[in-house]
PDB file of N, CA, C and O in Angstrom:
ATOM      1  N   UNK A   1      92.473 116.562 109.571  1.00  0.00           N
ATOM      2  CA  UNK A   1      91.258 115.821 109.803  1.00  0.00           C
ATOM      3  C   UNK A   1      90.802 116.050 111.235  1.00  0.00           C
ATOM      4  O   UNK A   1      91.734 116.438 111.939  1.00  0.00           O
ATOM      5  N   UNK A   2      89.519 115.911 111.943  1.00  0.00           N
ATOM      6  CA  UNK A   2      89.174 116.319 112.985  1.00  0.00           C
ATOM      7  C   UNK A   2      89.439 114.975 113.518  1.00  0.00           C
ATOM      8  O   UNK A   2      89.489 113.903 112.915  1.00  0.00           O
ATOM      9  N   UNK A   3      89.696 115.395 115.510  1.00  0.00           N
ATOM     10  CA  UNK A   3      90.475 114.436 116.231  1.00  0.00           C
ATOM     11  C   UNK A   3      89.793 115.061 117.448  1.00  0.00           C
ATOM     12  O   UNK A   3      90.092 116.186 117.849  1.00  0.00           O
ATOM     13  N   UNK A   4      88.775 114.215 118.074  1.00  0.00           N
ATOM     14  CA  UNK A   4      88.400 114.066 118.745  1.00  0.00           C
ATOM     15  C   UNK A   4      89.143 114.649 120.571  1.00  0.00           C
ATOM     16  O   UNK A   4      88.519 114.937 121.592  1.00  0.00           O
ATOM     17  N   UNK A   5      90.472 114.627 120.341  1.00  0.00           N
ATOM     18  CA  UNK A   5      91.347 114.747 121.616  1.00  0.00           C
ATOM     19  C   UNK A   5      91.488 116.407 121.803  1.00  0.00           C
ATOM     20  O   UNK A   5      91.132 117.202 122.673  1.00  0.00           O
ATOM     21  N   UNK A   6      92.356 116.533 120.238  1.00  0.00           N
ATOM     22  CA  UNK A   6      92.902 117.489 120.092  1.00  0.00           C
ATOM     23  C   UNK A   6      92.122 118.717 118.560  1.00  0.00           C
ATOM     24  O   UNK A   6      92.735 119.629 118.006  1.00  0.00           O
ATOM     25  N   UNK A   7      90.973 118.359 118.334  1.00  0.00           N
ATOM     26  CA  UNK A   7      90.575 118.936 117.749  1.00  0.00           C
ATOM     27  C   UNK A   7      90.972 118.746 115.878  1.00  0.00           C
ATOM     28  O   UNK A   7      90.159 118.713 114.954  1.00  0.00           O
ATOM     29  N   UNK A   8      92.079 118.674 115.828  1.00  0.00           N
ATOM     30  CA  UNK A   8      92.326 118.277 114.353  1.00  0.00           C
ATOM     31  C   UNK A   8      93.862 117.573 114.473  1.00  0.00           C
ATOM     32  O   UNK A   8      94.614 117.820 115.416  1.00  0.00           O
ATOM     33  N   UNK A   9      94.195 116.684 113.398  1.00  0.00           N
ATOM     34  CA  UNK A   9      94.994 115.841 113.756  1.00  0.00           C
ATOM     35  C   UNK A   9      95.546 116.016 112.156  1.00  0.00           C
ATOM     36  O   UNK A   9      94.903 116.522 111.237  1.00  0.00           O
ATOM     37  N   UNK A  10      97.183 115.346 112.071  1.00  0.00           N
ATOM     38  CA  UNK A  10      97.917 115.717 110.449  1.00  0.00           C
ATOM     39  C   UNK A  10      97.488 114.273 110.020  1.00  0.00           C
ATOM     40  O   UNK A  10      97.485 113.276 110.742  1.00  0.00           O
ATOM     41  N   UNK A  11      97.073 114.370 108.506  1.00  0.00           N
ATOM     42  CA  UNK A  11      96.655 113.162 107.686  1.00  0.00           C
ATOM     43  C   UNK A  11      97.568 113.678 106.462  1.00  0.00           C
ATOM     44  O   UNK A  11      97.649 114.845 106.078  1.00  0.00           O
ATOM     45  N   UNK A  12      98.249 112.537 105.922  1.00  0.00           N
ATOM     46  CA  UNK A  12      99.134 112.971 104.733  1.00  0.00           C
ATOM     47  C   UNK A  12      98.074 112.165 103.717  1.00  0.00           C
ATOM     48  O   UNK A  12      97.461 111.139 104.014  1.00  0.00           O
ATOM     49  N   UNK A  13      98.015 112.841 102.524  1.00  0.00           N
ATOM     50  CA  UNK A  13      97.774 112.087 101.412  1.00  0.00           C
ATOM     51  C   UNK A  13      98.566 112.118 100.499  1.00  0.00           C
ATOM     52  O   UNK A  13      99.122 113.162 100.157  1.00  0.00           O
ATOM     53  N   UNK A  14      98.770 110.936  99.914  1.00  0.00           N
ATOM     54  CA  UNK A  14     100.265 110.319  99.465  1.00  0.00           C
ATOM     55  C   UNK A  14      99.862 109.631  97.832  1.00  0.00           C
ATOM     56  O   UNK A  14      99.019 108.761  97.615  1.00  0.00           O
ATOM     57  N   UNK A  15     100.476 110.112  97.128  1.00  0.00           N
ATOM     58  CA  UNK A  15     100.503 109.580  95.329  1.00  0.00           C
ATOM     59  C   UNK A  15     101.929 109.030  95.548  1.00  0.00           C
ATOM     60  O   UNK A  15     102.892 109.719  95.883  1.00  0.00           O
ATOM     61  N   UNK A  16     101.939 107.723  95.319  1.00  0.00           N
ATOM     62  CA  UNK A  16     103.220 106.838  95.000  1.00  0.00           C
ATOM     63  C   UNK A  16     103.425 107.295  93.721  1.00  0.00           C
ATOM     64  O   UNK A  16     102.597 107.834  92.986  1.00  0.00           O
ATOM     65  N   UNK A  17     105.313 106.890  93.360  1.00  0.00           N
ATOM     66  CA  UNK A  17     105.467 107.184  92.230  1.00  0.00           C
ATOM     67  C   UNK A  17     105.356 105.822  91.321  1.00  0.00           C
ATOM     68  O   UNK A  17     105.481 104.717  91.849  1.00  0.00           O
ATOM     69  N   UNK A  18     105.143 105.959  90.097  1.00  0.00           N
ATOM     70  CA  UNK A  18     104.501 104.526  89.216  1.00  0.00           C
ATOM     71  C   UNK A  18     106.435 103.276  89.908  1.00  0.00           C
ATOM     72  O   UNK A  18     107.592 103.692  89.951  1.00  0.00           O
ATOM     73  N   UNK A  19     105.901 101.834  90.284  1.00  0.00           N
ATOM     74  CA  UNK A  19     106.805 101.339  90.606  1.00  0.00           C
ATOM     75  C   UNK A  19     107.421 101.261  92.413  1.00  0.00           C
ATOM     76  O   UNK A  19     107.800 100.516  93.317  1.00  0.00           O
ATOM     77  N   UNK A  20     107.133 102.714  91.993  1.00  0.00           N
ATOM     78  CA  UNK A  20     107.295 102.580  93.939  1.00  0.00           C
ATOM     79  C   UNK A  20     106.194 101.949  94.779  1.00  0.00           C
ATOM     80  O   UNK A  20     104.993 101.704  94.670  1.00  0.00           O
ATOM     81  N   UNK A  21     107.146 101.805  95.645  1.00  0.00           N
ATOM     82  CA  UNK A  21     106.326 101.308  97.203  1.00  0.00           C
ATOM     83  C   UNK A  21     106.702 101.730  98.605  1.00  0.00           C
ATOM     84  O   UNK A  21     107.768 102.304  98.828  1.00  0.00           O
ATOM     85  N   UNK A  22     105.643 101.385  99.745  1.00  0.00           N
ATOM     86  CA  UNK A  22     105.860 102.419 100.766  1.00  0.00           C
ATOM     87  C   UNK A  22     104.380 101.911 101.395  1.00  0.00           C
ATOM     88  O   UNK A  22     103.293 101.548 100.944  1.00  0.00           O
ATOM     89  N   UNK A  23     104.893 102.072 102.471  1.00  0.00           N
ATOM     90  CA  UNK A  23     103.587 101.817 103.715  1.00  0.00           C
ATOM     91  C   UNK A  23     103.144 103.207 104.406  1.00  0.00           C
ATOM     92  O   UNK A  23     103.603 104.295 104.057  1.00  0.00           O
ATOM     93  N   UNK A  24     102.250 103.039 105.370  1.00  0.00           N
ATOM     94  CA  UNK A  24     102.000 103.769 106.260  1.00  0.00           C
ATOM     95  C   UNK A  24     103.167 104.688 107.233  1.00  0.00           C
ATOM     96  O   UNK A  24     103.402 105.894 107.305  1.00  0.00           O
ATOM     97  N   UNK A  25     103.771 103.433 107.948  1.00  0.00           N
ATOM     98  CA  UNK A  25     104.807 103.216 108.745  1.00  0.00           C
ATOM     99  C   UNK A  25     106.017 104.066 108.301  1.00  0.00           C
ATOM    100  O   UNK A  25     106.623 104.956 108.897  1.00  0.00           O
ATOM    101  N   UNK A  26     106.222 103.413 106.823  1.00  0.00           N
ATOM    102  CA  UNK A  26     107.665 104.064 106.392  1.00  0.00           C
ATOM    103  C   UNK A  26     107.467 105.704 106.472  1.00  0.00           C
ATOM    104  O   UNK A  26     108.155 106.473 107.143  1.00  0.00           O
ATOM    105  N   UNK A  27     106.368 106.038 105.629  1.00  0.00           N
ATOM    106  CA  UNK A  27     106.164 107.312 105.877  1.00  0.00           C
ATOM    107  C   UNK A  27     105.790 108.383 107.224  1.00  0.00           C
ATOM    108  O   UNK A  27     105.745 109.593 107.447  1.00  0.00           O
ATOM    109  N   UNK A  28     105.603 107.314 107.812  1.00  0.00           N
ATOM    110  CA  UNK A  28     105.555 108.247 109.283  1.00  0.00           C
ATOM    111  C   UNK A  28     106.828 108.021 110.462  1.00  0.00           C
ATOM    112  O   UNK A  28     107.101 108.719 111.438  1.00  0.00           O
ATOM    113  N   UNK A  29     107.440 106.835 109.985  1.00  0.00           N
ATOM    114  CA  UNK A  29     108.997 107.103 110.586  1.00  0.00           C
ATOM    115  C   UNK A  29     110.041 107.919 109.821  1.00  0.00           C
ATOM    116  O   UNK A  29     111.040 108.398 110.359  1.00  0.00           O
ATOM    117  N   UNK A  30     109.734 108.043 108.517  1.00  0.00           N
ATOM    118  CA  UNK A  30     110.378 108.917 107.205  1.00  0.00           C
ATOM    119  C   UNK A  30     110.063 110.676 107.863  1.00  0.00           C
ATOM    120  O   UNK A  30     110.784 111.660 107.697  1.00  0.00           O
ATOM    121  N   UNK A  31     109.197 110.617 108.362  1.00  0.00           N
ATOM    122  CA  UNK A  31     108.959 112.685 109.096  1.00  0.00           C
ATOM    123  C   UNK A  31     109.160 112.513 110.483  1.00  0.00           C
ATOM    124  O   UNK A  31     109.837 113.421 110.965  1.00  0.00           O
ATOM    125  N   UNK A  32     108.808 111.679 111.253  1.00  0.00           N
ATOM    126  CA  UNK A  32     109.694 111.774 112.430  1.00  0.00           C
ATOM    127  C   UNK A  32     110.864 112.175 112.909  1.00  0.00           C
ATOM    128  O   UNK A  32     111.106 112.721 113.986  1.00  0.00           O
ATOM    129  N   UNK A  33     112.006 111.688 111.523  1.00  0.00           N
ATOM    130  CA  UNK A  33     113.262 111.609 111.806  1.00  0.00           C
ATOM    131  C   UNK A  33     113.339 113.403 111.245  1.00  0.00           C
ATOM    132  O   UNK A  33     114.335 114.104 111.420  1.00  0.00           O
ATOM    133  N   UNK A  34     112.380 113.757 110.736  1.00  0.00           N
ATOM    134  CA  UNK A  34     112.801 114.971 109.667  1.00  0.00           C
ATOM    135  C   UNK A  34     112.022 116.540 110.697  1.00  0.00           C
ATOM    136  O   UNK A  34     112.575 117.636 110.788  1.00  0.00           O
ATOM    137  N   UNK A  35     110.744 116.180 111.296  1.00  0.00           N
ATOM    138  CA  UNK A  35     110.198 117.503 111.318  1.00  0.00           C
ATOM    139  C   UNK A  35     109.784 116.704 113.156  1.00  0.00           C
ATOM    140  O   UNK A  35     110.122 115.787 113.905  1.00  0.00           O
ATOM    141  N   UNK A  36     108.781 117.953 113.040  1.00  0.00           N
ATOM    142  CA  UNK A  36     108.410 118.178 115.138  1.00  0.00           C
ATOM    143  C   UNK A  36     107.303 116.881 115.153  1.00  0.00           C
ATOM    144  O   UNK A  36     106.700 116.382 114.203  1.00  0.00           O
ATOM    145  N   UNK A  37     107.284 116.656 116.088  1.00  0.00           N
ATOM    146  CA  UNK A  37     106.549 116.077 116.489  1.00  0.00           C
ATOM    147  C   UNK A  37     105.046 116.190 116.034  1.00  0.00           C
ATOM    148  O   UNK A  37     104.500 115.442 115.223  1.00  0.00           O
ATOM    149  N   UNK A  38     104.423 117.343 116.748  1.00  0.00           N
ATOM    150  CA  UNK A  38     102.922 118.004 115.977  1.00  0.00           C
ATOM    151  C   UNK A  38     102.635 118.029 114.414  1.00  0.00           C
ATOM    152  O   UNK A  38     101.529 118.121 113.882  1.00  0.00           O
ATOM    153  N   UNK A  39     104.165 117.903 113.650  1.00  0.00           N
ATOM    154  CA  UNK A  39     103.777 117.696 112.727  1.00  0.00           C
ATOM    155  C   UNK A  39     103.794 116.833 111.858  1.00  0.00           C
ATOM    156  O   UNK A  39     103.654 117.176 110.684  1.00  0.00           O
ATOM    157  N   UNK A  40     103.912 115.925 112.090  1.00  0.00           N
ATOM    158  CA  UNK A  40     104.174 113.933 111.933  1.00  0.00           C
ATOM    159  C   UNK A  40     102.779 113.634 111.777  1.00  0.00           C
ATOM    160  O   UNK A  40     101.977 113.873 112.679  1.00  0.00           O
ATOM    161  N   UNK A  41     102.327 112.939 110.283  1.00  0.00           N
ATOM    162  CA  UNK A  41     100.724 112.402 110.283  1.00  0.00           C
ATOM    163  C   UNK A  41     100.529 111.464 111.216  1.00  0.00           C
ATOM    164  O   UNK A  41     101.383 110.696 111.660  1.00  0.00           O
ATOM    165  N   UNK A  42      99.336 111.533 111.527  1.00  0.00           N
ATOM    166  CA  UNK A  42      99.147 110.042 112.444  1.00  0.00           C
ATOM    167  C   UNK A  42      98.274 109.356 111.553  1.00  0.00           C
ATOM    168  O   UNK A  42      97.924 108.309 112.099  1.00  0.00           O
ATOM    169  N   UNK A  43      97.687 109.500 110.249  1.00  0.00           N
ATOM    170  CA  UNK A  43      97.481 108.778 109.462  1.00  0.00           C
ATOM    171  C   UNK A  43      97.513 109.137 108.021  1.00  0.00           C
ATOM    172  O   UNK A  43      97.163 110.282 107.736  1.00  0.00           O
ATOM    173  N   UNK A  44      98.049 107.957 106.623  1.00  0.00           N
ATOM    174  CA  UNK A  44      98.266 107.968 105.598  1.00  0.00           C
ATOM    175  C   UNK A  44      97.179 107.599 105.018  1.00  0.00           C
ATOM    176  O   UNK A  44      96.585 106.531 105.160  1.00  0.00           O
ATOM    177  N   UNK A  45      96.822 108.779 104.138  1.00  0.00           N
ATOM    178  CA  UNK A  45      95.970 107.516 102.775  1.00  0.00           C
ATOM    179  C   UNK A  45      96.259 107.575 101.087  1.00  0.00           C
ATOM    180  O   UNK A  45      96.072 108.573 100.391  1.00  0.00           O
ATOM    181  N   UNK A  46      96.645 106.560 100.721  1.00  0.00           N
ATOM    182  CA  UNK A  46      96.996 106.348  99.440  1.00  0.00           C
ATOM    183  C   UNK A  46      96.369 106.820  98.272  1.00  0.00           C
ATOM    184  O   UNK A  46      95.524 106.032  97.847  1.00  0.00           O
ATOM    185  N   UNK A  47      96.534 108.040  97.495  1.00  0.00           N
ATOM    186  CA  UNK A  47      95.286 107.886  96.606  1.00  0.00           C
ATOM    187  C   UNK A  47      96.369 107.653  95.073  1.00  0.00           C
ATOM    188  O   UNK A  47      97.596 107.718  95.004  1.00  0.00           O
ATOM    189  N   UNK A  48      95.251 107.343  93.863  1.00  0.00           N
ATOM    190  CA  UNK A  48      96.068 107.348  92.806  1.00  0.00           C
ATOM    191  C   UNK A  48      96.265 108.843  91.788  1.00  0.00           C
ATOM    192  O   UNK A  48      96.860 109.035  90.727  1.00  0.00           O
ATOM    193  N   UNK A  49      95.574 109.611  92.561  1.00  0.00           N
ATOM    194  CA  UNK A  49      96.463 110.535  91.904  1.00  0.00           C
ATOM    195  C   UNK A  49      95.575 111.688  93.078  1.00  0.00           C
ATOM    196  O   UNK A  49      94.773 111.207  93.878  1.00  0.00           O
ATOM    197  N   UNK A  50      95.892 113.458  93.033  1.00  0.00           N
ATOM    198  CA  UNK A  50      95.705 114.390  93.554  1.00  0.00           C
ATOM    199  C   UNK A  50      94.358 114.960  92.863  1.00  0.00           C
ATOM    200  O   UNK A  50      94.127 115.014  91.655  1.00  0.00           O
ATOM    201  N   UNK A  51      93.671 115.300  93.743  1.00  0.00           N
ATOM    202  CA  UNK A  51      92.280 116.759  92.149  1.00  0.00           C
ATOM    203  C   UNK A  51      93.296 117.528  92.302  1.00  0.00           C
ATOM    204  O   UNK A  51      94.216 117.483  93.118  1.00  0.00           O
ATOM    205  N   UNK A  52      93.003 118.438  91.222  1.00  0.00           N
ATOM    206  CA  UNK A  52      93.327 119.901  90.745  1.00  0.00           C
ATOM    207  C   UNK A  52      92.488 120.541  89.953  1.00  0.00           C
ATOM    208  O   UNK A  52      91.859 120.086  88.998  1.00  0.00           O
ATOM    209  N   UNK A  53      92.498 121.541  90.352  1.00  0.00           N
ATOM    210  CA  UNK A  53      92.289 123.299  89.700  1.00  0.00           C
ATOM    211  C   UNK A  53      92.209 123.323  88.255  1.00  0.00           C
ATOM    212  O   UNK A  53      92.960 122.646  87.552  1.00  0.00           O
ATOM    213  N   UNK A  54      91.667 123.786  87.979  1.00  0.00           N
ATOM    214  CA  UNK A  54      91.577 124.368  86.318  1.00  0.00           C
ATOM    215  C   UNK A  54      93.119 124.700  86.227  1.00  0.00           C
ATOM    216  O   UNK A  54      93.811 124.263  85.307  1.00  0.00           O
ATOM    217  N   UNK A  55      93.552 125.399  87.112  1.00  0.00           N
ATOM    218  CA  UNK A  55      94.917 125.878  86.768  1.00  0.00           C
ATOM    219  C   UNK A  55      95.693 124.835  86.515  1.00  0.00           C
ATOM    220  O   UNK A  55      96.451 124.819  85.544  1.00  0.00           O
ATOM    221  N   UNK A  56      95.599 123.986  87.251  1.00  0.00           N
ATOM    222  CA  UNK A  56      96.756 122.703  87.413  1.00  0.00           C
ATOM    223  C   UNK A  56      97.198 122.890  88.978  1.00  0.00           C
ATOM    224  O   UNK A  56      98.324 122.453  89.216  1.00  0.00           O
ATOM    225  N   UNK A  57      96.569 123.409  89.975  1.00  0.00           N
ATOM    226  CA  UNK A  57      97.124 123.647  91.367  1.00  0.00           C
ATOM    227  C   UNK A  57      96.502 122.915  92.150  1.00  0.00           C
ATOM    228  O   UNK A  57      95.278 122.940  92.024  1.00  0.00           O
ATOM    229  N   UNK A  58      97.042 122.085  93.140  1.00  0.00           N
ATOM    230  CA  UNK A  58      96.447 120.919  93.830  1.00  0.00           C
ATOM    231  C   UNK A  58      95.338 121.649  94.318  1.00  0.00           C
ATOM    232  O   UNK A  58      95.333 122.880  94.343  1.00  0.00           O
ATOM    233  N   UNK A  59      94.040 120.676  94.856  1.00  0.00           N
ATOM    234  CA  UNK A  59      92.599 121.157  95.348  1.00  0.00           C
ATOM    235  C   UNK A  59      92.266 121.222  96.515  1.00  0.00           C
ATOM    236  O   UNK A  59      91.220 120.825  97.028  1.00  0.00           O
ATOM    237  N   UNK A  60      93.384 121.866  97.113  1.00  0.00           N
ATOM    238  CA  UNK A  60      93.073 121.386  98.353  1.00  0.00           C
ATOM    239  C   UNK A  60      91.486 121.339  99.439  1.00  0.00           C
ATOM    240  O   UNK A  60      91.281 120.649 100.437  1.00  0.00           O
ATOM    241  N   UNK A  61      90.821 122.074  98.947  1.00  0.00           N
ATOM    242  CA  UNK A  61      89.626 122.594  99.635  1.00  0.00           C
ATOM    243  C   UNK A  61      89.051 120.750  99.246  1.00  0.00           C
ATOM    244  O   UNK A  61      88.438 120.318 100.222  1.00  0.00           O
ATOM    245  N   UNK A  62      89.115 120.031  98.454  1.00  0.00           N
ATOM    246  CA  UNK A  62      88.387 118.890  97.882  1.00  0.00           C
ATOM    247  C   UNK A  62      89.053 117.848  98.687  1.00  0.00           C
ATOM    248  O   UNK A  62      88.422 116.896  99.145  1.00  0.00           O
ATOM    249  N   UNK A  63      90.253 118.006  98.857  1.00  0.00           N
ATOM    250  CA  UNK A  63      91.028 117.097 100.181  1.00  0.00           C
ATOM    251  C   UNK A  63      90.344 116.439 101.135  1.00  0.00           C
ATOM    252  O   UNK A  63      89.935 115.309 101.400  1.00  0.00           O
ATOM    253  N   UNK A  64      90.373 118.208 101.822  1.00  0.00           N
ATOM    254  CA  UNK A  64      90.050 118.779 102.989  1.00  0.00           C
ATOM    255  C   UNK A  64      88.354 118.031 103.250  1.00  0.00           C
ATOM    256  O   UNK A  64      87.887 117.515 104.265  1.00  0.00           O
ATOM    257  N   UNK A  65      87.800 118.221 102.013  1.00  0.00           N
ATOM    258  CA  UNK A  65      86.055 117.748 102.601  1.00  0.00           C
ATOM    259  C   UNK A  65      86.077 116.122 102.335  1.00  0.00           C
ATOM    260  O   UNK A  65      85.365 115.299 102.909  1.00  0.00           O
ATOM    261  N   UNK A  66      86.909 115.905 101.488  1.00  0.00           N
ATOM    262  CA  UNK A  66      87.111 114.200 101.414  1.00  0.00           C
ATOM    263  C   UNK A  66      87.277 113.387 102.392  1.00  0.00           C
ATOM    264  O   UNK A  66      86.675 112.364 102.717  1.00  0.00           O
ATOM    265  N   UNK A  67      88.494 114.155 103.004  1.00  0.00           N
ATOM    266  CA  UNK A  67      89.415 113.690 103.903  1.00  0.00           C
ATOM    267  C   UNK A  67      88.758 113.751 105.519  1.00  0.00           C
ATOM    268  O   UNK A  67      89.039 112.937 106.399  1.00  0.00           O
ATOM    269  N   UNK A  68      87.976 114.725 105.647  1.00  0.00           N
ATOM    270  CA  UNK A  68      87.842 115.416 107.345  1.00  0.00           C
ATOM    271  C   UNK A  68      86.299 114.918 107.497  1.00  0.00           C
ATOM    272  O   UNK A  68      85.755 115.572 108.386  1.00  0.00           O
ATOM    273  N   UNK A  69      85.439 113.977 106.914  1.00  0.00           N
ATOM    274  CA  UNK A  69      84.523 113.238 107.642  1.00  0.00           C
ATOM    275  C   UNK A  69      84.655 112.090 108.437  1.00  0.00           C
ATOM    276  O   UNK A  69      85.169 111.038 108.059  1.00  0.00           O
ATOM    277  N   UNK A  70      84.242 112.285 109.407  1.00  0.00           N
ATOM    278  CA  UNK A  70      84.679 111.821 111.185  1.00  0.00           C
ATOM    279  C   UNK A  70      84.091 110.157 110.222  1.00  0.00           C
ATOM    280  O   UNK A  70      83.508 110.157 109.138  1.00  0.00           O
ATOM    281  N   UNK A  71      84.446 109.026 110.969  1.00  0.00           N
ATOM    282  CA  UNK A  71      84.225 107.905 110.347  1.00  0.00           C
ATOM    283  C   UNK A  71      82.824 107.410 111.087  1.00  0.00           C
ATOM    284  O   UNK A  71      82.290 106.352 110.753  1.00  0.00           O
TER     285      UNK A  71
END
């Protein structure tokens, strides 16, 4: 998503599994402990499910324009 500081910033988008639960938080102390720094979201958003492709392959390009309008 675009970030004003640094030009683009990591946004996870996240499908819970049916039953589960999970915050923001958990998931961004959950990659902290795991990957670099730069690559740790600085923000989550919940959706209920992913688009996809005719194929069945996540959409990402549909994410991407969902996701990356400045607020």
């Amino acid at each position: 998503m675009p970030d004003d500081h640094w030009g683009e910033a990591v946004k996870a988008c996240v499908v819970l599994k049916k039953g589960k639960t999970a915050d923001a938080g958990d998931i961004i102390a959950f990659c902290r402990k795991r990957i670099a720094a730069y690559k740790v979201p600085k923000s989550i958003d919940f959706l209920p499910e992913l688009s996809r492709t005719g194929s069945g392959k996540i959409f990402k390009k549909a994410l991407k324009e969902r996701h990356s309008v400045r607020p």
